[in-house]
PyMOL commands that place a pseudoatom at each C-alpha (Angstrom):
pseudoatom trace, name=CA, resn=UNK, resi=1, chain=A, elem=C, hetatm=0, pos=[0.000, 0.000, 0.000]
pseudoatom trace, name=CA, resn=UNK, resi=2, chain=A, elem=C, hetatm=0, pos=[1.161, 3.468, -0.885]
pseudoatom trace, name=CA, resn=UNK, resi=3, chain=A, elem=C, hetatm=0, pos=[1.311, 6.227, 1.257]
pseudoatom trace, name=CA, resn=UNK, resi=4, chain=A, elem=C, hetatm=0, pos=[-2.001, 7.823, 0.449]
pseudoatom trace, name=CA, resn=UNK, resi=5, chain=A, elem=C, hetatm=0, pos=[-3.865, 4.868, 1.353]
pseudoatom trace, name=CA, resn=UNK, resi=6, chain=A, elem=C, hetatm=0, pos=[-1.907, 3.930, 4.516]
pseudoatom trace, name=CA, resn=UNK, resi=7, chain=A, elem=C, hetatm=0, pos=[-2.940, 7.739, 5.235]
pseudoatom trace, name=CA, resn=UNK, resi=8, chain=A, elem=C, hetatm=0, pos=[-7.003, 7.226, 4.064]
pseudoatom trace, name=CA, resn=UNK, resi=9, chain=A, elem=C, hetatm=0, pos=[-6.894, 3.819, 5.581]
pseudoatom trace, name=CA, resn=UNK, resi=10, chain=A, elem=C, hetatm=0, pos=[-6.331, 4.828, 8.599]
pseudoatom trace, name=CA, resn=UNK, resi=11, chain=A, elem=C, hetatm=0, pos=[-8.547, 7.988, 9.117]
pseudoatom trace, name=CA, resn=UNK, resi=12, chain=A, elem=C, hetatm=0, pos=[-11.093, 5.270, 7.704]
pseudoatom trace, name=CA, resn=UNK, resi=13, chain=A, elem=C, hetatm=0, pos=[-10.633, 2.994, 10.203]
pseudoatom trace, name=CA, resn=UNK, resi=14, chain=A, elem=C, hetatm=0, pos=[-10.311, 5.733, 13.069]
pseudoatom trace, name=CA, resn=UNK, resi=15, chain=A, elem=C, hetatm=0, pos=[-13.894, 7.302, 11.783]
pseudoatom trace, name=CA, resn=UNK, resi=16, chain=A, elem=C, hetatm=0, pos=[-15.286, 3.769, 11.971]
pseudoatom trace, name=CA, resn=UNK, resi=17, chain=A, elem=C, hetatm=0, pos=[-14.244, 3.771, 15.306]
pseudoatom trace, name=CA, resn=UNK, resi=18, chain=A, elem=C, hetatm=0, pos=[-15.276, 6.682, 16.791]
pseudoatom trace, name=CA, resn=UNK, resi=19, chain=A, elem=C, hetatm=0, pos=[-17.657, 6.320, 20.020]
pseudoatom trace, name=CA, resn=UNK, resi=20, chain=A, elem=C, hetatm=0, pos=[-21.336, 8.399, 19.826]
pseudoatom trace, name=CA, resn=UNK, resi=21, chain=A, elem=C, hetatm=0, pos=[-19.789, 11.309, 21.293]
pseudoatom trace, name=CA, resn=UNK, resi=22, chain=A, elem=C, hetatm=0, pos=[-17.491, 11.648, 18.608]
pseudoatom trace, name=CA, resn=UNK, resi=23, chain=A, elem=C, hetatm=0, pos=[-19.824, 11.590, 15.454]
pseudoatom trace, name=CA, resn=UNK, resi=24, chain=A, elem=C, hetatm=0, pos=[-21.727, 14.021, 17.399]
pseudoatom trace, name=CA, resn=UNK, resi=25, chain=A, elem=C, hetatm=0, pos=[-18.753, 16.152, 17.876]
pseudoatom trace, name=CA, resn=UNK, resi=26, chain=A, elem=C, hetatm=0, pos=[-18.114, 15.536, 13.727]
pseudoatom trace, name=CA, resn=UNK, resi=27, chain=A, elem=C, hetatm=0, pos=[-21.403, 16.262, 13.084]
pseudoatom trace, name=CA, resn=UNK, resi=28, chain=A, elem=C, hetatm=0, pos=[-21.731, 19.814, 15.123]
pseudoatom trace, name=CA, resn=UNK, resi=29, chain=A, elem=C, hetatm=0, pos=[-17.873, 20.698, 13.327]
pseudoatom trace, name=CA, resn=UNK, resi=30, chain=A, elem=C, hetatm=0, pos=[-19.539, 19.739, 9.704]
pseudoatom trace, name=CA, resn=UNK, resi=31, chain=A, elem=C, hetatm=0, pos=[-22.691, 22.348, 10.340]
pseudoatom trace, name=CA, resn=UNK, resi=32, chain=A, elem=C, hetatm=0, pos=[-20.744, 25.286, 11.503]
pseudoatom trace, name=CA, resn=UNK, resi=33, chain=A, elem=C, hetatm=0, pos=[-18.456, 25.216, 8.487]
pseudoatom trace, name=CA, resn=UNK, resi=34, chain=A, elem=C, hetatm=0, pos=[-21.573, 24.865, 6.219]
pseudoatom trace, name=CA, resn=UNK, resi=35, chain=A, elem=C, hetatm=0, pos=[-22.451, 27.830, 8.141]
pseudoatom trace, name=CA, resn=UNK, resi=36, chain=A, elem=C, hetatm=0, pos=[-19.669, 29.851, 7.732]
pseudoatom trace, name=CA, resn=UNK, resi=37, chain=A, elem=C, hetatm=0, pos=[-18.835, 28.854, 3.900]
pseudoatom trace, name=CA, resn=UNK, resi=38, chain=A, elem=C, hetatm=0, pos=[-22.753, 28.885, 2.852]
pseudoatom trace, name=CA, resn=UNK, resi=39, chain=A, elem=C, hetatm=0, pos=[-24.877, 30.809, 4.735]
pseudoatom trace, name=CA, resn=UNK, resi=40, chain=A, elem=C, hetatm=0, pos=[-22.271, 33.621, 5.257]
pseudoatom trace, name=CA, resn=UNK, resi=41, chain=A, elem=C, hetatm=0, pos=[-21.505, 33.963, 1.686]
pseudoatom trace, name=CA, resn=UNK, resi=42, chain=A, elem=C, hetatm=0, pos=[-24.806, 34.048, 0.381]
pseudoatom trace, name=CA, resn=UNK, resi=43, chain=A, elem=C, hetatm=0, pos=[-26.133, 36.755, 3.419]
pseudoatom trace, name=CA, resn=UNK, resi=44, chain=A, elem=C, hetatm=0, pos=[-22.913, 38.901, 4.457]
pseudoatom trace, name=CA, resn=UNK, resi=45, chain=A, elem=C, hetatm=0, pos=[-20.681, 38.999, 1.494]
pseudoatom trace, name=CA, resn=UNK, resi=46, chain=A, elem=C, hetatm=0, pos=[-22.786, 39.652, -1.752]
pseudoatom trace, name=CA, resn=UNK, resi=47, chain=A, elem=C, hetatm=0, pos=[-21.371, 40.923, -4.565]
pseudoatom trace, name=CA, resn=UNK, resi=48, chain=A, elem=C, hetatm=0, pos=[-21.421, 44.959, -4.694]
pseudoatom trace, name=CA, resn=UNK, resi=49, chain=A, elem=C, hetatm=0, pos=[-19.579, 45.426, -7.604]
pseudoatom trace, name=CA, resn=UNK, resi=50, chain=A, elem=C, hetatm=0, pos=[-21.700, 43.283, -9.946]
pseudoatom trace, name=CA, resn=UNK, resi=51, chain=A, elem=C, hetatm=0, pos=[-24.606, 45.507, -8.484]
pseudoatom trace, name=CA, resn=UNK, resi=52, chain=A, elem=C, hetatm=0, pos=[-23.586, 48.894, -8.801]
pseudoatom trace, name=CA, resn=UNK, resi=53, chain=A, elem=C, hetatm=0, pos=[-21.246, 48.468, -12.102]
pseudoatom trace, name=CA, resn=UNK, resi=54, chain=A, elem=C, hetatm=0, pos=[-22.280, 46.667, -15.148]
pseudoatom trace, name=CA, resn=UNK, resi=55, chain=A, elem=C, hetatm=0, pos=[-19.575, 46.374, -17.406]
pseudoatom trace, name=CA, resn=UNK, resi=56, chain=A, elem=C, hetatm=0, pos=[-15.777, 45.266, -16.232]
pseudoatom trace, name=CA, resn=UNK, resi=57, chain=A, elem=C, hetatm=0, pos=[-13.754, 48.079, -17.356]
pseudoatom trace, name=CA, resn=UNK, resi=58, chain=A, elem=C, hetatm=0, pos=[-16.705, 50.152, -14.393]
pseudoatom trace, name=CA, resn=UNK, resi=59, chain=A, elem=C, hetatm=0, pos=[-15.171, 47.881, -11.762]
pseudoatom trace, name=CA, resn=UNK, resi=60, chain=A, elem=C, hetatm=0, pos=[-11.572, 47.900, -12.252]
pseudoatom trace, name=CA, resn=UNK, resi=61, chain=A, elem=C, hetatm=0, pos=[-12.187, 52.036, -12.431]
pseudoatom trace, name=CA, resn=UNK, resi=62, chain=A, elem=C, hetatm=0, pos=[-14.228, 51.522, -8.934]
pseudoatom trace, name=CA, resn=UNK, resi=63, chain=A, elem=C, hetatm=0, pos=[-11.322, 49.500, -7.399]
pseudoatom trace, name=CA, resn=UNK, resi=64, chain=A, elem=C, hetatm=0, pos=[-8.321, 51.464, -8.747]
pseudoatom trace, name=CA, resn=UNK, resi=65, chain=A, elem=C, hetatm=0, pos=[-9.740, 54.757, -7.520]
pseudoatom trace, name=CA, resn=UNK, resi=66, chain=A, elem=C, hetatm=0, pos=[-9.954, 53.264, -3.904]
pseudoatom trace, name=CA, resn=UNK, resi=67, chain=A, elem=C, hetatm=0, pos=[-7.039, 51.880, -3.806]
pseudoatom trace, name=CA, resn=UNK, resi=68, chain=A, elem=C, hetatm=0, pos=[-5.565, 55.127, -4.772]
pseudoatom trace, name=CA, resn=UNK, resi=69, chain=A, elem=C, hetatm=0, pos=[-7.302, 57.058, -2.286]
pseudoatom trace, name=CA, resn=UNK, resi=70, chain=A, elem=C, hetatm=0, pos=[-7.191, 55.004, 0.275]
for i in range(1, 70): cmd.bond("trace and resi %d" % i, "trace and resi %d" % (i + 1))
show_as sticks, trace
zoom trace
């Protein structure tokens, strides 16, 4: 066996073995990151440019003037 499967067989075998607690524990660590990846993204970080400016050559004006006065 290479070293990628000595490396996936034994997280495999460590996630078969994992008591209740700990699939909970997996479980709770899985729905905050869809949280924070997902539902973030598609509430808190929308896309601004796209909204205000419609063509390309708009946003890279937008952006170079801010970084320039900023």
């Amino acid at each position: 066996m290479n070293g990628l499967g000595k490396i996936y067989h034994f997280y495999r075998e460590g996630f078969r073995n994992l008591p209740s607690w700990g699939r909970t524990l997996w479980a709770i660590i899985l729905i905050k990151l869809f949280v924070m990846f997902v539902v973030f993204k598609l509430f808190f970080f929308r896309d601004t440019l796209k909204n205000k400016y419609s063509s390309d050559e708009e946003r890279a004006r937008h952006v170079l003037e801010e970084l320039v006065t900023q």
